[in-house]
N, C-alpha and C positions, 0 to 999 in steps of 0.2 A: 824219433827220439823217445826214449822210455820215461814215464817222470817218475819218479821218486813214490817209493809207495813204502810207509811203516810197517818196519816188523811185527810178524803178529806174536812174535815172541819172545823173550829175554829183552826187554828197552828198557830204557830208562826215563825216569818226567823228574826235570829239574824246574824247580821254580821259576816266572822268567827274572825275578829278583836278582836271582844271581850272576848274572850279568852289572848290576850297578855294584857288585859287592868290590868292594877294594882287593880283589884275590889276583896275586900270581899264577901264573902258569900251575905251575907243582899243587900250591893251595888247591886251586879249583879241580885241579886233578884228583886229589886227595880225597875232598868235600865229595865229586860226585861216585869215589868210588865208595865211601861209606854210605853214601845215600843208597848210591844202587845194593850191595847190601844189606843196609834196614831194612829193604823196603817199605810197607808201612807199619811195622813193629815199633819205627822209631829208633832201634837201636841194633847194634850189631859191635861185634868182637874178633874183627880179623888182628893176626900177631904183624907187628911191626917189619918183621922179614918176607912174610906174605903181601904186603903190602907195596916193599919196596920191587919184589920179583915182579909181582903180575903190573906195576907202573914201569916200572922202570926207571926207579929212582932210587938215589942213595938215599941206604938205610936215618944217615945222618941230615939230610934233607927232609925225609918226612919226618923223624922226629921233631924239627925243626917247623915243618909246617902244621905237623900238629896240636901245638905250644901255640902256632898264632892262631889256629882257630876256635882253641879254646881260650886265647883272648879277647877275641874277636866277639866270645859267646855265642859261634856258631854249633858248636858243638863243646858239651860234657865228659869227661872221665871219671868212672867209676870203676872201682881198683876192686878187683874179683880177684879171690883166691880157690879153684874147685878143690878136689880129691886128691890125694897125695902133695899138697902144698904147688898145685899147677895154680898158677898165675899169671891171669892178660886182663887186659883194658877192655872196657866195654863201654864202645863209644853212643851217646846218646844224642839226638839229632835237637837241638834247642829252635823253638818259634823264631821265624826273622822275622817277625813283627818289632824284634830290638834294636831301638836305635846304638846302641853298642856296636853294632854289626857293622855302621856305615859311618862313624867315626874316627878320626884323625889320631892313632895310635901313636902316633911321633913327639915326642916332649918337645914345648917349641925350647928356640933356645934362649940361652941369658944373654940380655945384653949387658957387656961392659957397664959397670958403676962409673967412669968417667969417658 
């Protein structure tokens, strides 16, 4: 039997952090495709339709999952405009040192006044 030996090129190093994060399937999909990437730039600018092609998810999915991870505060959007009014997002990768990251998003709810 052959054992498993790492690429000596194109890989990816995700945090083992991310494993306790609160992410869905898609989320974590997402996260490690912007990680891979930034690499360590920290930040990177793929367009939403590149994103959905090379995962394989609907466009309106990752928008969706991108909205939770910049609630999440795992990740920043900053809104870039280039040369002839071309404009994409330029996602920035934020420290998970934040407890933000690993709390409880869900409003609880009300209980009945009687």
């Amino acid at each position: 039997m052959k054992l498993y030996s790492p690429p000596k090129k194109e890989f990816l190093m995700l945090p083992n952090s991310v494993f306790d994060m609160p992410l869905d399937v898609y989320a974590f999909k997402i996260y490690a495709y912007l990680v891979c990437c930034a690499g360590s730039r920290g930040q990177c600018w793929p367009t939403l339709n590149k994103m959905s092609k090379k995962l394989g998810i609907a466009m309106s999915t990752v928008q969706d999952r991108i909205n939770y991870l910049v609630k999440r505060k795992l990740i920043a959007i900053k809104k870039h405009t280039g040369p002839g009014k071309y404009k994409n997002n330029v996602y920035v990768l934020l420290s998970q040192d934040n407890p933000e990251i690993y709390r409880d998003l869900e409003e609880p709810e009300e209980l009945p006044l009687f």
